[in-house]
Every structure is written in C-alpha cells, then in structure tokens.
C-alpha positions in Angstrom: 14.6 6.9 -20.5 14.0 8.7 -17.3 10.3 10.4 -16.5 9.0 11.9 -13.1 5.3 12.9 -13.5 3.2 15.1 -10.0 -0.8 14.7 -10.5 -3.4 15.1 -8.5 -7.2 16.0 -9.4 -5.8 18.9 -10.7 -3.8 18.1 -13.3 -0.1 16.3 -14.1 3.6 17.9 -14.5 5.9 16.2 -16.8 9.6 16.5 -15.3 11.8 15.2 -17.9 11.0 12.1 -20.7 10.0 14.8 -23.5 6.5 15.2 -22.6 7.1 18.6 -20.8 8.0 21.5 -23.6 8.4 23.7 -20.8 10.6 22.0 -17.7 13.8 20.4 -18.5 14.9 18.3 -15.6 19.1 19.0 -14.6 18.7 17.3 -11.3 16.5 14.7 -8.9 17.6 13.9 -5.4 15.8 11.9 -2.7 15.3 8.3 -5.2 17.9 6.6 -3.2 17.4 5.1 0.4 15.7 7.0 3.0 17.2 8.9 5.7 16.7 7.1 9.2 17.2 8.0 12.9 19.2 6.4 15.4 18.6 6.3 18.8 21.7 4.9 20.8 23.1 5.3 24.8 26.4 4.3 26.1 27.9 3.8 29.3 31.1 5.1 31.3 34.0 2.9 31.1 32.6 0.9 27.9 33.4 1.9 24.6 31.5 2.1 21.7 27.4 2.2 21.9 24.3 0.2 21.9 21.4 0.9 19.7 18.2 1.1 21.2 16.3 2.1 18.5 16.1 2.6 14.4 13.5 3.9 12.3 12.7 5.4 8.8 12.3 9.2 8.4 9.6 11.2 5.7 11.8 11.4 2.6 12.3 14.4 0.3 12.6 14.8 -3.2 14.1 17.6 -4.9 13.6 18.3 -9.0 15.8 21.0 -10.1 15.7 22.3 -14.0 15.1 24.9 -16.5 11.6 26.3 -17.9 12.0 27.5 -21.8 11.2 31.2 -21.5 8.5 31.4 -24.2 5.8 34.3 -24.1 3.7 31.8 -22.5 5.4 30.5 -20.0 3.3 32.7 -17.5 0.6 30.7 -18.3 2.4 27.5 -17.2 4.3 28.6 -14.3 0.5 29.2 -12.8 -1.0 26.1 -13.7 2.1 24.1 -12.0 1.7 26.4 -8.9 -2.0 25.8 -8.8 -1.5 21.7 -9.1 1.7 22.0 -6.6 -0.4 23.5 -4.3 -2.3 20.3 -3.0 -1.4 17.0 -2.4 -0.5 14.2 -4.7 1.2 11.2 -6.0 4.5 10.9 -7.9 5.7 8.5 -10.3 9.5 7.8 -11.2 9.5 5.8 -14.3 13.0 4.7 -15.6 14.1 1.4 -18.1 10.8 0.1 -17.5 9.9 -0.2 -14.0 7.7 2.6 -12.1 7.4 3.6 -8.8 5.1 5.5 -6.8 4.9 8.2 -3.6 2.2 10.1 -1.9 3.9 13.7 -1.6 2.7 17.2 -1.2 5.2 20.2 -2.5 6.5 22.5 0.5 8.8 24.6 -1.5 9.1 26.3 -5.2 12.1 28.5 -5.8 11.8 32.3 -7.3 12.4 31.5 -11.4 15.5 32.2 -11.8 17.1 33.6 -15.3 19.3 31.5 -17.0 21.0 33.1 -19.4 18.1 34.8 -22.3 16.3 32.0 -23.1 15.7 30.0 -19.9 14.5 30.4 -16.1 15.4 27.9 -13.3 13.6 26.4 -10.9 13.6 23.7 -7.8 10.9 22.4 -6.2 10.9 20.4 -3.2 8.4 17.5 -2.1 8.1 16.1 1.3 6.9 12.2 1.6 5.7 11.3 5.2 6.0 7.9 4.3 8.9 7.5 2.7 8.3 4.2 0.7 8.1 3.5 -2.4 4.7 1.0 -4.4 3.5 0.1 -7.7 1.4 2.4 -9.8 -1.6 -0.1 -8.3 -2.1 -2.2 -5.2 -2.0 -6.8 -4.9 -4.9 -8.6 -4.7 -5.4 -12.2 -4.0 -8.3 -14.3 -3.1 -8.1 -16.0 0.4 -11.1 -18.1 0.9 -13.6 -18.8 -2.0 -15.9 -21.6 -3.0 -16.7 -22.7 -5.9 -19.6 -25.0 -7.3 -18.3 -27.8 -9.5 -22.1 -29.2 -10.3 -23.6 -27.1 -13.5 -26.3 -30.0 -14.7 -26.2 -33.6 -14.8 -23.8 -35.4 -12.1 -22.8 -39.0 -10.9 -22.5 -40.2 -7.8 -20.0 -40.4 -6.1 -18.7 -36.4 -6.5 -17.7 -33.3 -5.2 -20.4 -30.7 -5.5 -17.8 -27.8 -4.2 -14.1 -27.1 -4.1 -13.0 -24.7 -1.8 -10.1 -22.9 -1.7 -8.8 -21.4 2.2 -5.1 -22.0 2.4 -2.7 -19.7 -0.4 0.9 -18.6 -0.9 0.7 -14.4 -0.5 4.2 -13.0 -2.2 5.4 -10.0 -0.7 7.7 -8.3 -3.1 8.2 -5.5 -1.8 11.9 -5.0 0.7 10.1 -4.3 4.0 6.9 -5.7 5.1 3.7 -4.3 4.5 0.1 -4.1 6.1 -2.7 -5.6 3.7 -6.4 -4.5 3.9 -9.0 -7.8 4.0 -12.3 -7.8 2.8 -15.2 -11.1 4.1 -18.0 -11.2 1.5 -21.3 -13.2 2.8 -22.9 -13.9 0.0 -24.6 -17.8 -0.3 -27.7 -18.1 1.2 -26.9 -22.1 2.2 -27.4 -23.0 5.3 -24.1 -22.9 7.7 -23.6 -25.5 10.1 -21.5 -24.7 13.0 -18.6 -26.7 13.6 -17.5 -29.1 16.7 -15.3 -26.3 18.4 -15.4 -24.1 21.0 -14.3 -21.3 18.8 -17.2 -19.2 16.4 -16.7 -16.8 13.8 -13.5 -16.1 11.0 -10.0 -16.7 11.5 -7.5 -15.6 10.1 -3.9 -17.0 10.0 -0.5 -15.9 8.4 1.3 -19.2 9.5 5.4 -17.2 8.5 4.5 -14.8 10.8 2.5 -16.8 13.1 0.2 -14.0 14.2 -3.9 -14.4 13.5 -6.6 -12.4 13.7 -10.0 -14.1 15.1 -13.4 -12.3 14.3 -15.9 -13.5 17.0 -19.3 -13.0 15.1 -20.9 -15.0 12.1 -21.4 -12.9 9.4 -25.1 -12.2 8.0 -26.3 -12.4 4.5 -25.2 -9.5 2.2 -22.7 -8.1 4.8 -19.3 -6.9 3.9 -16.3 -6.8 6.4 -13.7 -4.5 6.0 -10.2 -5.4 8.0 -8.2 -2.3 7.8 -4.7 -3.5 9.1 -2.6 -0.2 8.6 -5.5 2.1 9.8 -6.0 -0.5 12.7 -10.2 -0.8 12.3 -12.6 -3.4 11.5 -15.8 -2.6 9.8 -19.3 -3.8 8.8 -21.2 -3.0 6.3 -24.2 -3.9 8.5 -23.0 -3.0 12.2 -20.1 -0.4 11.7 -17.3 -0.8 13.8 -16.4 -3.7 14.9 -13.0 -3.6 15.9 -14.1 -4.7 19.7 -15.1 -8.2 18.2 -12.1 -9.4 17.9 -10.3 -12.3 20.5 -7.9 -11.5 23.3 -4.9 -12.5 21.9 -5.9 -10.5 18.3 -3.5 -8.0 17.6 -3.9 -6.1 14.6 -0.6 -4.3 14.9 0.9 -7.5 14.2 -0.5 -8.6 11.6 1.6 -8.2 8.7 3.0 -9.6 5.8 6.6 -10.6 5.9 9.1 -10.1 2.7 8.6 -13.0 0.4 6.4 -15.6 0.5 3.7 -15.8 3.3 1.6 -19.3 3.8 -2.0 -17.7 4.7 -5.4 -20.1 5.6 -8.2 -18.7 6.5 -10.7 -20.9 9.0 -14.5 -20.2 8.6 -15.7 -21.9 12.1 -19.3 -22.2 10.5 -18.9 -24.8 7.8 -21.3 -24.4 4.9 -21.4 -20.9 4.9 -20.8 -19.0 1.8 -18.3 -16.3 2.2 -15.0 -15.4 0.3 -12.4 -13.4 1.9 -9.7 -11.1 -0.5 -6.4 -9.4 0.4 -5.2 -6.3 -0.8 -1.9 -4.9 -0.1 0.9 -2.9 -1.6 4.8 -3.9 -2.3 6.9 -1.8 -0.9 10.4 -0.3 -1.7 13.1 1.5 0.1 14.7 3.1 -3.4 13.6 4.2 -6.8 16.8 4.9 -8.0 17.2 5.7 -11.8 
C-alpha cells in the first residue's frame, strides 16, 4: 500500500493509504531519479563533446487528487493551507520501506470541481536537496573504552578493552557527510604518547582522507565535528574549526558507498574519551 504523509510543527496531511477522508491521491510525480545538469564544450573539427561537469538538481514533487466535497471541507482546505505554508519533511511509504525529504510547498492549485461530489487539487513541493534518507539518522560508536575489572581480579589481566578501529556501512547510493561527536569524560590521567603528533585523529582508511584535531580535550568537554556544515565546535571554547592540521580537509571527509574501515587515534594514551558517528543513508529514488 502506497502512503505520502507532509508534517511539520503544525500538523500532518495524509495523501493516499486511507488515513485522509478528505484527499484521494490520482497522481505523484518526482519519486524517481533526480533531474541533473550537464555542463559540456566541444571543439571545431571534433565531433561529439566532452563533459566538464555533472551535478544533481533540487527535485520536485507533484501530488495531484480529489478532496470529497463535504460541508466541511472548508475547514480542511485551511488547515492544509496553514501546514503547507511552512517548511517540512515528507515521507513516501510503499511495501514496507519509507523514505524521507526536507521540502517546503511553492504551489497549491485553485480547487477545482470535479463533477458534484469532488474538487481537485495539485500541489507542488520543491526539495533543494534532492535525496532521499530514513525516517531517522546511523549511529555508531568510534572509539570507546570499556573497564573489564568490576571486583576481584587475577593477575595477569586486562583492566580495559578498547575499541578504535570499526567497519561504518554506508547504505545509502551516493556518499554522505556524517556529523562526529568526542566525549571527554574519565578523569584518569593521560599520558602523552612518543610522537610528534598531539590531539585526535581521525581516519577513514577507503577514502584515505583524516581529519587531525590539534588540542587535548579537557574534562567534561564535548566536540562537535560538523562535516556537511564544514565547523568544529566545543562545548568549552566554541569554534574551533582553526585547530585543525594543514593537510585537514573537511570537505573531504566523507563516507564512501558501502563499507568504510574507520580508526580513530587518540595521541594521549590513557585518556578517557569516546568518539560517535552519526550520519544519514542516502538515496537517489523513492519510487513506489
């Protein structure tokens, strides 16, 4: 069974699936592929072209259908136009699988009269990014540690087993940006390792980009590394997007389709911090 659903803080519309008494869904356009721009040249004397350049364009998603023309349906036409007027998300839901898009609506259609009993209507949603994601975002643990002692223990034995170096599946078609959080929270004493380098690193080895934090966390403090917004943050200092090496590109950072071999490095050995991932799969289609 096929279901689209617009919400925002204001309320949800039901397109199709039953729930709706009022709007009977005829027609959806804009599930399949997105439309993309090609930028090509060519040259005298040489046929054909050569691309120079390819990317995805904001998608749009048309619902067309008929509103049962009851006494009330006044009433519902203006609590749809006051929830289409702001932003939102919408979910495609179809055999099972759902999918999600940040949209706004940027066109409603006159009702229209459909015979005595009916009105119809299409509304028009523009998506500036035009992918698809689940109804709610990946996480995975990067670096943790964990104490193995609880009580009584004999020697010889390991007091801690830490965990730095994970398999990240992307399943998603195109690659996506994740968002990293560092938690400092173990009041042991770190002990700086033999290396010239200091601070956090971070390496996806498919890619083989890294990003490299040069400052020790403190007690307490939370770091935020915002890939797709392209900012660093601490919970103590603010921005600290400047404190990052030379060769740190955050732009590149990504995580390829599939599977993506990540380790993270804490350079002072001892220290208690755990660093999670969050990111979001995404698709080029919801079709139904």
């Amino acid at each position: 069974m096929f279901e689209a659903k617009f919400e925002n803080e204001r309320g949800q519309i039901f397109f199709g699936g039953g729930r709706n008494p009022w709007f009977n869904t005829t027609k959806i356009e804009g599930l399949s592929l997105p439309e993309r721009e090609f930028v090509v040249t060519g040259y005298a004397g040489q046929a054909g072209q050569i691309l120079l350049s390819e990317r995805d364009m904001a998608r749009t998603i048309t619902i067309a259908g008929d509103m049962i023309d009851k006494e009330s349906v006044r009433s519902e036409l203006t609590r749809m136009m006051q929830i289409l007027y702001i932003p939102g998300r919408m979910t495609i839901a179809s055999d099972g699988r759902k999918r999600v898009i940040s949209c706004r609506c940027n066109h409603v259609s006159e009702p229209e009269r459909k015979g005595t009993k009916a009105v119809s209507m299409v509304l028009q949603f523009t998506c500036d990014q035009p992918y698809f994601q689940d109804e709610s975002p990946c996480e995975f643990t990067l670096f943790s540690r964990r104490d193995l002692v609880q009580s009584s223990f004999t020697l010889p034995c390991l007091f801690t087993k830490r965990t730095n170096r994970v398999s990240v599946v992307n399943q998603g078609d195109i690659q996506t940006e994740p968002i990293l959080t560092v938690y400092h929270d173990s009041r042991e004493r770190p002990m700086t390792l033999e290396t010239d380098e200091s601070g956090l690193e971070i390496i996806n080895h498919t890619t083989g980009q890294r990003i490299i934090l040069e400052r020790e966390t403190v007690l307490g403090e939370v770091v935020t590394i915002d890939i797709p917004n392209r900012r660093i943050t601490s919970s103590v200092l603010g921005d600290i997007t400047h404190m990052i090496s030379q060769d740190t590109f955050l732009s590149r950072f990504f995580l390829a389709v599939g599977s993506n071999d990540m380790e993270v490095i804490n350079h002072r050995h001892g220290e208690g911090i755990a660093t999670m991932m969050r990111y979001e799969n995404r698709y080029i289609e919801a079709v139904v």
